[in-house]
C-alpha positions as CSV (number, residue, x, y, z in Angstrom):
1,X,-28.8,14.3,8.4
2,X,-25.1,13.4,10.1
3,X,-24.5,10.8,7.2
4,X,-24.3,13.9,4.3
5,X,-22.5,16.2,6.9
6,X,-19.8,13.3,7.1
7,X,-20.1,12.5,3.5
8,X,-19.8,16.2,2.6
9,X,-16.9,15.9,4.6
10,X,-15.3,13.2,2.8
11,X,-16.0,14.8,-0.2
12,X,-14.2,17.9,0.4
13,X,-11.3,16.0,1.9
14,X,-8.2,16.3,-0.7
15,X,-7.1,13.1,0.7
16,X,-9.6,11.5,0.5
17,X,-10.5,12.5,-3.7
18,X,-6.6,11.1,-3.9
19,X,-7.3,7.7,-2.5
20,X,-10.5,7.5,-4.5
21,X,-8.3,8.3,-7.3
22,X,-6.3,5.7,-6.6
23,X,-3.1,8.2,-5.5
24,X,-0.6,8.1,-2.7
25,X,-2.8,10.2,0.0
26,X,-1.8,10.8,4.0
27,X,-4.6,8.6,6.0
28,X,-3.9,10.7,9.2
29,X,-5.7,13.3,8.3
30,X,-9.0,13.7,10.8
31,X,-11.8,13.0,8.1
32,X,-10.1,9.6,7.0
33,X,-9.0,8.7,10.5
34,X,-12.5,9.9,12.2
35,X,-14.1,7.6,8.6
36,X,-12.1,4.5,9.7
37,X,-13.5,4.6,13.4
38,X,-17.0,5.2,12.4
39,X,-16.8,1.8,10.1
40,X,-14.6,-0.3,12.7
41,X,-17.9,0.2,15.5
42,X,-19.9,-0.1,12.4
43,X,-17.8,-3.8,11.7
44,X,-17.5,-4.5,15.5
45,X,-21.1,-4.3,16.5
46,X,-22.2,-5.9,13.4
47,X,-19.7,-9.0,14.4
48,X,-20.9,-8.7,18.4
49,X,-21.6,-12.4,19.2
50,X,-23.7,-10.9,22.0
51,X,-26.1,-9.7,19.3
52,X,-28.3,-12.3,19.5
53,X,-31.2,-10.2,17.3
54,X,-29.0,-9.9,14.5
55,X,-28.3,-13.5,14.7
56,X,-31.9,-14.3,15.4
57,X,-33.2,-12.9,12.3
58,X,-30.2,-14.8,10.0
59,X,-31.9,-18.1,11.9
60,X,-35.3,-16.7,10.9
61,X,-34.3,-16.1,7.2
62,X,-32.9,-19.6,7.1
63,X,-36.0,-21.3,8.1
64,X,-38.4,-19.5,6.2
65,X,-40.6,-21.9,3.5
66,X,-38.9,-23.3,0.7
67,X,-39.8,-23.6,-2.5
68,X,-37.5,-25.9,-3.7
69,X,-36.7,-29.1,-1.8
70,X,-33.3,-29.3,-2.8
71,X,-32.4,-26.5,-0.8
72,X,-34.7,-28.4,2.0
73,X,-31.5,-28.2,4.5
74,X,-30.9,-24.4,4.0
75,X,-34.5,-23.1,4.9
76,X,-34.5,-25.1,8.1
77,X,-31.0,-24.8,9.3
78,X,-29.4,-28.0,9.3
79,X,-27.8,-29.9,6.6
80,X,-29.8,-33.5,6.3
């Protein structure tokens, strides 16, 4: 429900139909500056290092069963 308040938001935002566009818009405006906080926590916690489940499940992907054993090194996680 908050995501299409914010994206209603956005979308009634005249600066933000003129960067869309492509046009010279002001990006101080509290919809685009409220937009680019949202996605820098959105970036920083999906960067975390801490995060070891996120990281945890990339390992997991790796090592799941090839079918193809010229791509052997990539489902176990190390380059042989």
């Amino acid at each position: 429900m908050a995501q299409s308040n914010v994206k209603q938001q956005l979308l009634h935002s005249v600066e933000w139909t003129k960067a869309q566009r492509g046009e010279a818009y002001d990006g101080n405006v509290p919809e685009l500056v409220a937009a680019r906080q949202r996605y820098m926590r959105a970036c920083d916690a999906l960067n975390d290092p801490r995060d070891y489940s996120w990281r945890n499940q990339v390992e997991l992907w790796r090592r799941e069963p090839c079918q193809d054993n010229s791509q052997d090194h990539y489902c176990h996680g190390r380059d042989e």
